[in-house]
Each structure stands twice: as C-alpha cells, then as structure tokens.
C-alpha positions as CSV (number, residue, x, y, z in Angstrom):
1,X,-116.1,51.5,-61.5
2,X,-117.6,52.8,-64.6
3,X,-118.6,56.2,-64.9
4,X,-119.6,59.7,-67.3
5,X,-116.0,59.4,-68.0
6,X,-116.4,56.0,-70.2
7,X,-119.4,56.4,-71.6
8,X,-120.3,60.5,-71.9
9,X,-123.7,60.7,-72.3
10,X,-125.7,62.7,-74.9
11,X,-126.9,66.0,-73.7
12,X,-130.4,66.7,-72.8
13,X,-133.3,67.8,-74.7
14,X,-134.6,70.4,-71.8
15,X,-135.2,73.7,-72.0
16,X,-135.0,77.3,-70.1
17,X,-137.9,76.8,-68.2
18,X,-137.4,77.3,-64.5
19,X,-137.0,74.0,-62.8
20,X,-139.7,73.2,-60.7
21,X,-139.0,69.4,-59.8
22,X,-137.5,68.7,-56.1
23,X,-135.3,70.4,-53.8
24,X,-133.3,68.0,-51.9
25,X,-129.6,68.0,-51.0
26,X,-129.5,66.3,-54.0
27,X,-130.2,69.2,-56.0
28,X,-128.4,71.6,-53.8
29,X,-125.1,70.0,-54.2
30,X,-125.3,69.8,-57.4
31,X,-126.1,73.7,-57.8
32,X,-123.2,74.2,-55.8
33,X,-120.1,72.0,-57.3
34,X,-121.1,73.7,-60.3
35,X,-121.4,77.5,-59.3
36,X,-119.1,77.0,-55.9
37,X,-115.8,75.0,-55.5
38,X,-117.2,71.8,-53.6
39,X,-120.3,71.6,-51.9
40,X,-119.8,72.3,-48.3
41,X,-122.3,71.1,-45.9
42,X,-123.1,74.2,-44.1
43,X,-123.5,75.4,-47.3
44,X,-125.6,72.6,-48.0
45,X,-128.1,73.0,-45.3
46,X,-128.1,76.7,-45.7
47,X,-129.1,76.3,-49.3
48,X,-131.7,73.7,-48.4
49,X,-133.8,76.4,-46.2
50,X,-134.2,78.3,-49.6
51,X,-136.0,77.9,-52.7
52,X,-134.2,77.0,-56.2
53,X,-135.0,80.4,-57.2
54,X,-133.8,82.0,-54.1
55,X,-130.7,79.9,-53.7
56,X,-129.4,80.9,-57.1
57,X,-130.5,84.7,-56.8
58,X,-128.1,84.8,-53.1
59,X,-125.3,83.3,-55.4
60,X,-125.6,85.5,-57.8
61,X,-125.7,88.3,-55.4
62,X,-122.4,88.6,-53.5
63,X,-122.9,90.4,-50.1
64,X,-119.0,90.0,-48.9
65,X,-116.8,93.0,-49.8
66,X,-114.1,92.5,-52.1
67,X,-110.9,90.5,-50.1
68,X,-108.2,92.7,-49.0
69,X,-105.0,92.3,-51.2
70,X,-102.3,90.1,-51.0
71,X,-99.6,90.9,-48.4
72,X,-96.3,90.7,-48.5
73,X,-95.4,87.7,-46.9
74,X,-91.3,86.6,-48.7
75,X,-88.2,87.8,-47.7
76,X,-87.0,90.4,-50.2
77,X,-83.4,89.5,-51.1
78,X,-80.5,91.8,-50.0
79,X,-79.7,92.2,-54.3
80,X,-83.4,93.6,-55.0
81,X,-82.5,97.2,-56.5
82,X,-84.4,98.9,-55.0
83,X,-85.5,97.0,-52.0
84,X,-88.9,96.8,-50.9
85,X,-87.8,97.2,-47.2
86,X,-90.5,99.9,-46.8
87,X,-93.2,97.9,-47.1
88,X,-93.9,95.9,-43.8
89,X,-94.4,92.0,-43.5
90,X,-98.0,91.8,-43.5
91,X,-99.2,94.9,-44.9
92,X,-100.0,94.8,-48.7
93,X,-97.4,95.1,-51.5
94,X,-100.4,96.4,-53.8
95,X,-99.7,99.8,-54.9
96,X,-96.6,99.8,-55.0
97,X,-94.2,100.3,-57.7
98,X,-91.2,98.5,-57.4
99,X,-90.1,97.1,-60.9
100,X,-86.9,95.0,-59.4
101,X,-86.9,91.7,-61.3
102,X,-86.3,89.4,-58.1
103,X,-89.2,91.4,-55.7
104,X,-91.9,91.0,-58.7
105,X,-91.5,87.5,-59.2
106,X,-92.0,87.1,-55.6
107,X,-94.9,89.4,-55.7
108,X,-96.3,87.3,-58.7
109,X,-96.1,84.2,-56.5
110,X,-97.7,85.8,-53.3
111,X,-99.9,87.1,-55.6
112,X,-101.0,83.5,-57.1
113,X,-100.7,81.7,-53.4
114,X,-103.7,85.0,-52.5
115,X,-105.9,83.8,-55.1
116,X,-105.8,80.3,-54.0
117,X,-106.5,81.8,-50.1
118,X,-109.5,83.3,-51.9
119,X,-110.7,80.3,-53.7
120,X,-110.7,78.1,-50.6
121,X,-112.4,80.9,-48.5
122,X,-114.5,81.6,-50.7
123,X,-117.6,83.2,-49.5
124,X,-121.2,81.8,-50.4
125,X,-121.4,83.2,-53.7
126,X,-120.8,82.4,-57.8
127,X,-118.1,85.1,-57.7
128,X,-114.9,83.1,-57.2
129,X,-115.8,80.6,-60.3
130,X,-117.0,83.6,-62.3
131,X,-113.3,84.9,-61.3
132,X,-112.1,82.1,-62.4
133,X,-114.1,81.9,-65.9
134,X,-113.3,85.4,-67.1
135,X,-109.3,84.3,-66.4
136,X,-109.9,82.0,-68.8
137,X,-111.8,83.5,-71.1
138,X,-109.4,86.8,-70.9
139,X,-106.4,84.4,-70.7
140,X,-103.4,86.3,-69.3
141,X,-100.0,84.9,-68.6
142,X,-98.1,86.3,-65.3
143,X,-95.2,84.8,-66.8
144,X,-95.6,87.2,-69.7
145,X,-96.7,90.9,-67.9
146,X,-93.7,90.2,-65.4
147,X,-94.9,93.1,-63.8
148,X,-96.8,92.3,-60.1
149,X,-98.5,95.4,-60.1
150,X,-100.0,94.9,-63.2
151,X,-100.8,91.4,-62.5
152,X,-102.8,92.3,-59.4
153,X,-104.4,95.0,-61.4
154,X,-105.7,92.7,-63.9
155,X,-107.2,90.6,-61.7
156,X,-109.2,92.5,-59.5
157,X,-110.5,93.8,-62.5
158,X,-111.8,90.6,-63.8
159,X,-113.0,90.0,-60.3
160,X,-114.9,93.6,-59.7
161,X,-116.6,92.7,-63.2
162,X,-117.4,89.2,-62.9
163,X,-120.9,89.4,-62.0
164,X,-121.4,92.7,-64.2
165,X,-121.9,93.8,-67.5
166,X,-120.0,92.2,-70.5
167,X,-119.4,95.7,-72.5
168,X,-117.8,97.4,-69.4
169,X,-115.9,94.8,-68.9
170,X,-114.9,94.5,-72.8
171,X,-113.6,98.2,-72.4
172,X,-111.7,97.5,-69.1
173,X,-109.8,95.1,-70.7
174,X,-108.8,96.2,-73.8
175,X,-107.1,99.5,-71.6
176,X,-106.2,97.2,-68.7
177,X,-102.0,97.4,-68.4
178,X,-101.4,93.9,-67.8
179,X,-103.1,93.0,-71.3
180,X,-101.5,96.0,-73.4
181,X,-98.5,94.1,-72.1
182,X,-99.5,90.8,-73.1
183,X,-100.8,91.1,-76.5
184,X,-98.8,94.0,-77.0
185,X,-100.9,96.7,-77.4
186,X,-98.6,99.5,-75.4
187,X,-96.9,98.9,-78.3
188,X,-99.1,99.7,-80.8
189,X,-98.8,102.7,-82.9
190,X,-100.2,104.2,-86.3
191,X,-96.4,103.6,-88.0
192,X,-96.9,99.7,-87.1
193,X,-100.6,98.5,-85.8
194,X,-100.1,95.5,-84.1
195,X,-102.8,92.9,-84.4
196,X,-102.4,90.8,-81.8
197,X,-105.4,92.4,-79.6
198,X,-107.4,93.2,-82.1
199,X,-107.7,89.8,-83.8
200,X,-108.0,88.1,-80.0
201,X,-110.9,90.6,-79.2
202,X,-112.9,89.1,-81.9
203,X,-111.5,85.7,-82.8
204,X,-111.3,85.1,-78.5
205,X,-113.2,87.1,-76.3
206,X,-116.2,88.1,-78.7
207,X,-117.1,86.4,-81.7
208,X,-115.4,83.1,-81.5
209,X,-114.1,80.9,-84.6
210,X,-117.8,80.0,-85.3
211,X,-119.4,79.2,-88.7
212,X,-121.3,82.1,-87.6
213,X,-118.6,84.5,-86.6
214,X,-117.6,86.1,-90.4
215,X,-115.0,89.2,-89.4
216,X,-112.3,89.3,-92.0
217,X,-108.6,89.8,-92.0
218,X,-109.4,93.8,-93.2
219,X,-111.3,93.9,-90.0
220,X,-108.7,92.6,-87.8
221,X,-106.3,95.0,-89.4
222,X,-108.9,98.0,-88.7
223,X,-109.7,97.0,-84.9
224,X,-105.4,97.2,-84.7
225,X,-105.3,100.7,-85.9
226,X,-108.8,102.1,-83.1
227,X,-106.3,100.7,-80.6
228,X,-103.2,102.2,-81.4
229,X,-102.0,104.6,-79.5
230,X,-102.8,103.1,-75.5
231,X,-99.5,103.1,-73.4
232,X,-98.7,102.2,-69.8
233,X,-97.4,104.1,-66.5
234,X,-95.6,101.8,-64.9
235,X,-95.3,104.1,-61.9
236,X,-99.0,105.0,-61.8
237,X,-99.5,101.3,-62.3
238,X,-102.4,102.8,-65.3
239,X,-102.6,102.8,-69.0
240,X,-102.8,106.3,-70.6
241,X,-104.2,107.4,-74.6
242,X,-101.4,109.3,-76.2
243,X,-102.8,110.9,-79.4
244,X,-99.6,111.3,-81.4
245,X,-99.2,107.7,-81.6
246,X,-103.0,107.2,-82.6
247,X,-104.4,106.4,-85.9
248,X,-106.4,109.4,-86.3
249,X,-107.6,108.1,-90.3
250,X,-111.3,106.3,-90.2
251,X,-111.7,102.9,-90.0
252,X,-113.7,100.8,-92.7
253,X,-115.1,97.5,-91.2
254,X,-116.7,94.7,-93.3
255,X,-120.5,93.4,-93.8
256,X,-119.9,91.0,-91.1
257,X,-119.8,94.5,-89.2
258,X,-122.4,96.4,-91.5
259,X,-119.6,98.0,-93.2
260,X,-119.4,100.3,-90.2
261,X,-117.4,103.1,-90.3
262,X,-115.4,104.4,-87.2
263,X,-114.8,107.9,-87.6
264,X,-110.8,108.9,-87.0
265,X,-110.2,111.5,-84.0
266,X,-107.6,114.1,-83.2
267,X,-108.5,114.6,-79.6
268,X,-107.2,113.6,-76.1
269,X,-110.5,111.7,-76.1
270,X,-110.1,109.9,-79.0
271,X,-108.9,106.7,-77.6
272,X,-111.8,106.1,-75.4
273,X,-114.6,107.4,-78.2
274,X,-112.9,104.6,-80.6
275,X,-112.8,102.0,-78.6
276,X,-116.3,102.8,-77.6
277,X,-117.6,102.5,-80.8
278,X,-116.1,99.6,-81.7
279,X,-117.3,97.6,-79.1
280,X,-120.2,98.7,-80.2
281,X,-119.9,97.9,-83.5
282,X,-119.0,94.1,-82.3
283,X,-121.6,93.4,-79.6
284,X,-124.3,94.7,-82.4
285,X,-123.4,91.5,-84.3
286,X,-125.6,88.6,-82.7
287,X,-122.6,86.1,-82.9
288,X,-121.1,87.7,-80.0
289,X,-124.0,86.8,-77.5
290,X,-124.0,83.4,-79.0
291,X,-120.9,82.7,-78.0
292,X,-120.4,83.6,-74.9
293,X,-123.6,82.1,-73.9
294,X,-121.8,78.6,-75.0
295,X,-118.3,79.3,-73.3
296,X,-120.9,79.8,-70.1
297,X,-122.7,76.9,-71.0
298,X,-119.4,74.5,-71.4
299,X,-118.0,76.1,-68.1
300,X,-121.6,75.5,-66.1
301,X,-123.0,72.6,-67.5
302,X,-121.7,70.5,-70.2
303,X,-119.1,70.4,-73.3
304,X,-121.4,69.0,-75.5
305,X,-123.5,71.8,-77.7
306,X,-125.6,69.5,-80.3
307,X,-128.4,71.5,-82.3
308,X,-130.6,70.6,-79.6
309,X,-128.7,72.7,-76.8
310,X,-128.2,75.1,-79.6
311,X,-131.7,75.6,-80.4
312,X,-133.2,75.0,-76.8
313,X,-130.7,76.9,-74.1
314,X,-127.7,78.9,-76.8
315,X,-130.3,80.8,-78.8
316,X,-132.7,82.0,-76.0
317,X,-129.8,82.4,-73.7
318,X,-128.3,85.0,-76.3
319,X,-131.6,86.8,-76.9
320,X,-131.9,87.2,-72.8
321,X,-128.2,88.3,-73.1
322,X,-128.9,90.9,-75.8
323,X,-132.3,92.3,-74.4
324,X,-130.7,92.8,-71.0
325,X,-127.4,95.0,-72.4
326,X,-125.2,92.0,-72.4
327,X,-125.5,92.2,-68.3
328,X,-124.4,88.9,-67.3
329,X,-126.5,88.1,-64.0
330,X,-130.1,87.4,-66.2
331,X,-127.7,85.1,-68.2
332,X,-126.4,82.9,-65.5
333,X,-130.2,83.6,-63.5
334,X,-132.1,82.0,-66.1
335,X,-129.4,79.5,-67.0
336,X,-129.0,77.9,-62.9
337,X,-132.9,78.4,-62.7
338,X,-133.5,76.1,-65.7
339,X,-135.2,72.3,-66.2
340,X,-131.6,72.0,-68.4
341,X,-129.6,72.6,-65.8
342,X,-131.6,70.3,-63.4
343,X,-132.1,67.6,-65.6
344,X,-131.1,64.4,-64.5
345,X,-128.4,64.1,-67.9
346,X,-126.7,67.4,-67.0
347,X,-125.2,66.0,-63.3
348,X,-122.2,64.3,-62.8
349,X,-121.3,65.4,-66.3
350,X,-118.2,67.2,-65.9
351,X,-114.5,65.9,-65.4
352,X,-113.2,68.0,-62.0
353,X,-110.8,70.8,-62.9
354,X,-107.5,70.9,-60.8
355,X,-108.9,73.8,-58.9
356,X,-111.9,72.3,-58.3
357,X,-110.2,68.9,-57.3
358,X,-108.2,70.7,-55.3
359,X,-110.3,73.6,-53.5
360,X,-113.2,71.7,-53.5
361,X,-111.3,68.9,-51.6
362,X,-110.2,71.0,-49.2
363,X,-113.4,72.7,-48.7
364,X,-116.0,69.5,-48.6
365,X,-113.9,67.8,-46.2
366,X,-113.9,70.8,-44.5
367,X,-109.5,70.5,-43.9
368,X,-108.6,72.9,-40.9
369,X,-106.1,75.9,-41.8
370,X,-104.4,78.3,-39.5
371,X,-106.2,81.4,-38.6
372,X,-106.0,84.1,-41.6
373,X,-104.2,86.4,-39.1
374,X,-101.3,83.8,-39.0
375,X,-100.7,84.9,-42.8
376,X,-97.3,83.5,-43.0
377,X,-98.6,79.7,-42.6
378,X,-101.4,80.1,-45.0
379,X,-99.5,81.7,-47.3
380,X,-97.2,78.3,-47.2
381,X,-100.4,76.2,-47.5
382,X,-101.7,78.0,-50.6
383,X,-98.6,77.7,-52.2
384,X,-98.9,74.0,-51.5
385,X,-102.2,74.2,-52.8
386,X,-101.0,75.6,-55.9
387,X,-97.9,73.6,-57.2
388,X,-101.3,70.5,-57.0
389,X,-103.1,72.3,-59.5
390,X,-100.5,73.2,-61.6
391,X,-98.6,69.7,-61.5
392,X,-102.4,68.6,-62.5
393,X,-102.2,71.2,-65.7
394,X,-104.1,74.3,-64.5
395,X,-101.7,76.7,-63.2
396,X,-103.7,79.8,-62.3
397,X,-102.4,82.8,-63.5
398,X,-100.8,81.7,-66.5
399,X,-102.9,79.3,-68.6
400,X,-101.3,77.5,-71.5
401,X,-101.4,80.8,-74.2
402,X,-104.2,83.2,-74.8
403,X,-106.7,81.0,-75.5
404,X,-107.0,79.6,-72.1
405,X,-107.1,76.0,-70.7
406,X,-108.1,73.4,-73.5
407,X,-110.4,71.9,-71.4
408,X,-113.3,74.7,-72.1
409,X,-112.7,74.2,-75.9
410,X,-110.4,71.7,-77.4
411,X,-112.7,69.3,-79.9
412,X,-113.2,66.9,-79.2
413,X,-111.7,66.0,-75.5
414,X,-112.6,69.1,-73.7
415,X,-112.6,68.3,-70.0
416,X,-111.4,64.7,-70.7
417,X,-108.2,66.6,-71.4
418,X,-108.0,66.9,-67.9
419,X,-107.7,63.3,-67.2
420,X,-104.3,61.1,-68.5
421,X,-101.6,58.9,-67.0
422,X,-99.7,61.7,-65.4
423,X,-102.7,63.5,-63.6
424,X,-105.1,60.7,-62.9
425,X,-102.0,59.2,-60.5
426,X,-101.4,62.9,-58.8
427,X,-104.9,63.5,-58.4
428,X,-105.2,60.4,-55.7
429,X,-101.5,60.8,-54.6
430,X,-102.7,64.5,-53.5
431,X,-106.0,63.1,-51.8
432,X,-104.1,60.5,-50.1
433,X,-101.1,63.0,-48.8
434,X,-104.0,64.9,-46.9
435,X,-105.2,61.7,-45.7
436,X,-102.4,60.2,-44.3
437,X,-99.6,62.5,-43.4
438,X,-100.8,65.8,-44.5
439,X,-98.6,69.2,-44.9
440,X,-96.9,70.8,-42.9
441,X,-95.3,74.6,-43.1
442,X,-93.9,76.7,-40.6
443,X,-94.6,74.2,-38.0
444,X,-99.0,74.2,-39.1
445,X,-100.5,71.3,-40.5
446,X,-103.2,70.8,-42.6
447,X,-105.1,66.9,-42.6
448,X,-108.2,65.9,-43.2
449,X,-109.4,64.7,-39.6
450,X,-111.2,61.8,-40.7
451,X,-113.7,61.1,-37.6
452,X,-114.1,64.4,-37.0
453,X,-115.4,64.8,-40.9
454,X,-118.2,61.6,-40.3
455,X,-119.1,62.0,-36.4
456,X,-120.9,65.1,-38.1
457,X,-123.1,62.3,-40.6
458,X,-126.5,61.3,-39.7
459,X,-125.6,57.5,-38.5
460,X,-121.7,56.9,-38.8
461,X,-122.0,53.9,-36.5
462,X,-124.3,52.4,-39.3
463,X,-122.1,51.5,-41.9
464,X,-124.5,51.1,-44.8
465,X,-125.6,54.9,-43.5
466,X,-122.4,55.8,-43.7
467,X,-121.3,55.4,-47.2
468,X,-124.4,56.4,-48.6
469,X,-123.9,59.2,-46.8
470,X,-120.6,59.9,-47.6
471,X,-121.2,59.0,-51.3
472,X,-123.9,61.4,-51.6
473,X,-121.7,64.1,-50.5
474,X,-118.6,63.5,-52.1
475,X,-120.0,61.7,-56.2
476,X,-122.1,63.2,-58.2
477,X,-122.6,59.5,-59.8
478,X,-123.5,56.8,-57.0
479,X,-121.9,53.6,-56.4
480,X,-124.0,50.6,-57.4
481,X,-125.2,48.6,-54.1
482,X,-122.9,45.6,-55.0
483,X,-120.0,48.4,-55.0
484,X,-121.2,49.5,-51.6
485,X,-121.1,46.4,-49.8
486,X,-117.9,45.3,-51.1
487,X,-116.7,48.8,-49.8
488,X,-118.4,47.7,-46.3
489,X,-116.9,44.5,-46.2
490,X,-113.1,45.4,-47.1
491,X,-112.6,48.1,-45.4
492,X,-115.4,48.5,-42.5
493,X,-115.8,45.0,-41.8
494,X,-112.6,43.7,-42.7
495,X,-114.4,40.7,-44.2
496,X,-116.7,39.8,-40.7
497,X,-120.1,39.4,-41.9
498,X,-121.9,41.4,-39.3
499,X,-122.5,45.2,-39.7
500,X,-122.0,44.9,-35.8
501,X,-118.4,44.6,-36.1
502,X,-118.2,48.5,-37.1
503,X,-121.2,49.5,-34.8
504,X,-119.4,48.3,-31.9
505,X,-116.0,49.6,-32.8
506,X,-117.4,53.3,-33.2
507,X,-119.8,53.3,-30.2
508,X,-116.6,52.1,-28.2
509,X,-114.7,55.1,-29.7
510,X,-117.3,57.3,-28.7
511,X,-117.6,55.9,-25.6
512,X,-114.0,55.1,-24.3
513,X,-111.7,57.5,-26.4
514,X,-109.0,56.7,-24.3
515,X,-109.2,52.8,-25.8
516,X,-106.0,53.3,-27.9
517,X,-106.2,50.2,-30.1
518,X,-110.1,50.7,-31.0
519,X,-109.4,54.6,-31.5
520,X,-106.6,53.5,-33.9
521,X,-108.6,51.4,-35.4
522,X,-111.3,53.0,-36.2
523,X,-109.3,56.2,-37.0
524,X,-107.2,53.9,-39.9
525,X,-110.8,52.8,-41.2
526,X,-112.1,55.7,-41.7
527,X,-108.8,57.2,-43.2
528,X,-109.0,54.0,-45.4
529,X,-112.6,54.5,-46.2
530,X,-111.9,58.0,-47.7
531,X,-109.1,57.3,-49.7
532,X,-110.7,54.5,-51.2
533,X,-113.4,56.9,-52.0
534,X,-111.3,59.6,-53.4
535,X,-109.3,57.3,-55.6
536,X,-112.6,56.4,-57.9
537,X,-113.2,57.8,-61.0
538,X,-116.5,58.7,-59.4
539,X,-114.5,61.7,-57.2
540,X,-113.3,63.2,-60.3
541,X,-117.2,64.1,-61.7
542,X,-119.1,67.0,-60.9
C-alpha cells in the first residue's frame, strides 16, 4: 500500500483564514489525531454537534482540573535509607522529600507509568499534547535530575503552563529545580558562569539556530552570568536566589539584542529582576516568535516549512503571537481554525509518534482498563504502555539530550525518523499483542474486544460498510476500492464470492450467541480484520 510515507507531498499554499469548508467526521477526526491522542468516537460525535470554531475554542479551553499526583504504588525495599514506610500505598509520594537512591528511581518510574495514565485518560482537551510539546521543546532527562521530587515538579509546571503564556513560562523554567539540575545552573556562580542554560535558552527554547536567530558567543557568556547565583532546596523541593554567588557586574548584550544593557544588582531581588529583563530583552527580538510558531507548526501540522508556509502561516502566526504578549491560546486558535490546517494536503501528513501509536491505539479502539481506583493494575498497564513507546524510540521523560526527539527537527527525516526496521516490526507486533492475547498484570487484562469495537458501526453485517467504516476511523489516507475488496474477500469472505457469506455469519452471532463455532468465527475475523488493518503503513499516518 502506498502512502505519505513514500511519496511526502509538498505543503500547501493556504493561508490563516478561518476554514469555512465542511464539517463532517471527516474533518473532526482529523482536528482530533492532531490536537488529541486518537480520535475517539464519542469524541467524535461530540465534536460533530459543534462548529469548527467552537470545537477548537472547547479544546483549547480545558474545564477538568488538574489530575491528582502519582501515588505510590512499588514496594520500597527494606535497604532504602530512609524508608518511605510513612507514606501509605495509594496516597501520593509528591511532597515528599526522600532523597534514597533506590525509592527515587522508583518514584521516577511511578512517576512516568502517571503520565502515561494521564495521556490515555485524557480528558477532551489540547492539554495533554500541549504537555507533551513543551517536554519536548524544554527537553529534560529524568535520568539526569535523579531526583523524583524534582521531576514531578517540573512537569506539572510544563503542564499548569501549557495552554498559558510563553514569557511566564520562560521564567518558570529557567528557576524550575529539575532544570538548574540538568543544565546545571545550581551550579552556576560569578567565580565560574556556566553556559549550558544560557546558550540552550536562546540557541533551544527561544531563538532557534535560524539564519535569522544572530545572538553571539559574548551573549551566551552574558545570559550565564544574569543566571548565576540560583540554587536548589532539596528539602523544600524549590530553587532559591542566593546573592553572594550572583554576578552583581552589568551585562552587555550584542545588536542582535540592541546592545541591551542588563543593569548588575546587589539585592535579595536581584535574581528575579535579571532574569526578568532578560527575557525581556530576548522575546523583544522578533526571531523568537518566529520560531516557536514553526516548532508549533511541525508538531500540529507538517515538517515541511517552504517560503510559502513561511510567508503564508510562520510570519502572521508570529505577528498574532507578538500582539497578544506571546499568550499561546490566539496562536494555536488561529492556527486549528485555519483553511491550512484544513486543507486537503495537510491530512494524513504526519508519521504517528510512539505515544500517539500507542495512546491513540488504546484510546480509538476504545481498550477496556481496570477502574482508576484499582491503581495497582493500571499502574502495571501503564508501565506496559510505556516500555512500547520507548522500545519504539520516544521514552517520555527522558528524550534523547536537550534538544528533544529528532523527529520535530532533524533535516531532513523529521518524523520519518520515526519509522525504520526495528520500529516498523514493533509497532504491528504491539497492535497484534492487544489483538490476540493481550496483557495481563495482577491478574487484569487489557484486549481490544474486537466485536464489541464494530457492533457499535453503522452496518457491521455489511462488509463493504464495514471497512469503510473502520477505514475512516482508523487512516487518515483511505484504501483504494481494489484494496478494499481484496480485504473483503481474504479475510471476510474467505474467498466466497457473496457478501452474504459475512452477513449471515454476523446476524447468526447476533442472533444465536451461544453458536460456538459461528461466534468463533466471526470473533477470529474480525480480530483478523483489525490486525490486517493496523499492520498498513496507512495506521501509522495522522
């Protein structure tokens, strides 16, 4: 089956102008796989009782609270100095600051098996792939900060910020503990600046590497020396300013920077004031807005940024950002509201993450877990969950190095990096697991249930209905009609020639349950019929 995958096609030539064609399911799932993780069909239908306009403005507007944290759901082992035994199974290690090497790497793996909980529950909003974006963007390594407290920290800062404004969230994380740990700013002093943060914070998180991003070595070395001075509390589980290890000189920046000046400070408030002014400084350079509005882009619609793109979505995307005090809703807004988005040439573009393999498999066909109360089973299930996408090459928490995953901006592969003889094989040996035997953990098992996924379809006893059904839920790119019927015919009809043949079969199953060899039967067709499905190339587009 050919697909975007073999022959990528050029992006389109549309514009920011709100879309105003149709509103089918077509459109809605595609809105969804992009701003969700899978499009789920109660999601679907919901979605379909709104306009465009209004669909995108409820998924830009959480209304669920943020989750409760993580729980403590491992056994701490009898050598853990000092043990965590005060904290109760099922109530929430957050907050609390044990440092033992053995209880935070199990804390960093309950932690990571949460955020997978969180991904597959998501509720109806943008907010868990906005989560998910800023990780990347702000690439952290849990590997790295060690430390679980500062782990969670970290991310329920990226998460409380994800739908808010860029500058805030700048500032939160150039003081957040678990990044003075990673890029080493904690250690960070006026005797030795270190420049690892303040070269990322330009050459990563807010200019970019550009032709159009022109900060200079000088200005990397005066960024280090705003920043010095920030340490962390490991027992208040916060970052602190102390002034005697601060740079209190001023700071010359370049032109790139309108030779700005940061004045040096000898108060307690000089860390903050700095670092305030700096950011400043940076987001007054229209570079900044640029770029993000292309790592947005790449992450919501496409890899592929010619001078078209540039000139028709990037430039007026970045003068919306700018005008609106780099607050990140008008962005995404405009951008999800747009004929560009819509257009016919920006679906079934992408190349599946893992994560969205993976959580959107679980969530389209609509797999069955435990109830959230039984938190030891799910617990198991999202750590299943997780060694998939990592064994597929996006282990959440700790991306490759600070830069993130290559996919969002390796020239010139970018999501095809996903995609190679090691992860192509896993990808259908995960789908066919959940087909056929599924998982099991502390005696709970999680498998697609097949005929209970299609009974839900318009006409499942139809077979034509059926997989154009089931291929307008699942691909983003739709089988040609000659693929279709030799679908029907090896699998459905097992080579008869009459559509009959799996009409009668499933109105017998309906009918007479209790017919063993016809409910087999039409249970191991179905099963067959998804996994064929799955394994396409098709299934791995969004």
């Amino acid at each position: 089956m050919m697909s975007r995958m073999d022959f990528p096609a050029p992006p389109p030539a549309t514009g920011l102008a709100p879309y105003s064609g149709p509103w089918t399911e077509n459109e809605v799932i595609h809105l969804l796989k992009r701003a969700m993780f899978g499009a789920r069909r109660a999601d679907i239908s919901y979605f379909l009782g709104k306009t465009c306009s209004q669909a995108v403005d409820e998924l830009l507007n959480p209304q669920a609270p943020l989750p409760a944290p993580p729980v403590k759901e491992y056994t701490t082992p009898a050598t853990a100095n000092p043990a965590d035994s005060n904290i109760v199974a099922g109530s929430t290690w957050v907050g609390d600051a044990n440092t033992d090497g053995s209880v935070n790497s199990l804390r960093v793996a309950s932690f990571k098996k949460w955020w997978m909980g969180q991904m597959v529950n998501q509720d109806r909003s943008i907010r868990e792939k906005m989560t998910l974006f800023w990780h990347n963007h702000f690439s952290t390594e849990t590997g790295v900060i060690s430390y679980a407290q500062y782990v969670y920290k970290h991310h329920a800062m990226l998460r409380a910020n994800a739908l808010g404004n860029f500058r805030s969230l700048v500032k939160a994380v150039t003081i957040d503990p678990g990044m003075l740990v990673f890029l080493n700013g904690q250690q960070n002093v006026a005797a030795a600046p270190d420049e690892n943060y303040g070269r990322e914070l330009q050459e990563l998180f807010c200019c970019g590497k550009g032709p159009g991003s022109q900060y200079t070595e000088a200005d990397v070395k005066a960024a280090a020396r705003v920043l010095t001075g920030w340490r962390n509390n490991a027992t208040n589980i916060s970052s602190y300013f102390d002034i005697n290890r601060h740079d209190k000189n001023s700071k010359q920046f370049s032109s790139f920077y309108n030779n700005t000046v940061i004045q040096g400070r000898t108060t307690a408030t000089a860390g903050d004031e700095e670092i305030d002014a700096m950011i400043s400084m940076i987001l007054a350079a229209d570079e900044v807005a640029m770029y993000i509005c292309r790592r947005l882009y790449r992450w919501f619609v496409y890899y592929d940024i010619d001078s078209t793109v540039e000139a028709n979505v990037i430039t007026p995307l970045a003068a919306i950002f700018r005008s609106n005090n780099y607050n990140i809703v008008p962005v995404l807004s405009t951008l999800l509201k747009s004929e560009h988005f819509f257009d016919a040439l920006s679906r079934g573009c992408q190349i599946k993450s893992p994560v969205d393999f993976v959580v959107g498999f679980c969530r389209e066909l609509e797999l069955s877990f435990p109830p959230l109360t039984d938190y030891v089973s799910n617990y198991g299930h999202w750590n299943y969950l997780l060694s998939w996408v990592a064994s597929l090459q996006q282990n959440i928490g700790d991306p490759p190095d600070v830069s993130g995953w290559k996919a969002y901006y390796q020239v010139p592969q970018f999501y095809e990096t996903w995609i190679n003889s090691d992860t192509l094989p896993k990808r259908n040996q995960f789908s066919d697991i959940l087909m056929n035997s599924g998982y099991t953990f502390n005696g709970k098992k999680i498998l697609v249930d097949g005929v209970g996924f299609i009974k839900t379809l318009s006409q499942p006893g139809d077979p034509n209905k059926l997989i154009d059904d089931l291929t307008r839920l699942l691909f983003r790119i739709d089988l040609s009609a000659a693929s279709k019927a030799q679908v029907k015919q090896d699998i459905l009809l097992s080579g008869q020639i009459s559509d009959y043949y799996w009409t009668g079969a499933w109105n017998l199953y309906i009918s007479t349950p209790g017919d063993t060899a016809n409910t087999t039967t039409v249970k191991n067709k179905v099963r067959d019929l998804l996994k064929y499905l799955m394994d396409l190339s098709e299934y791995q587009l969004a």
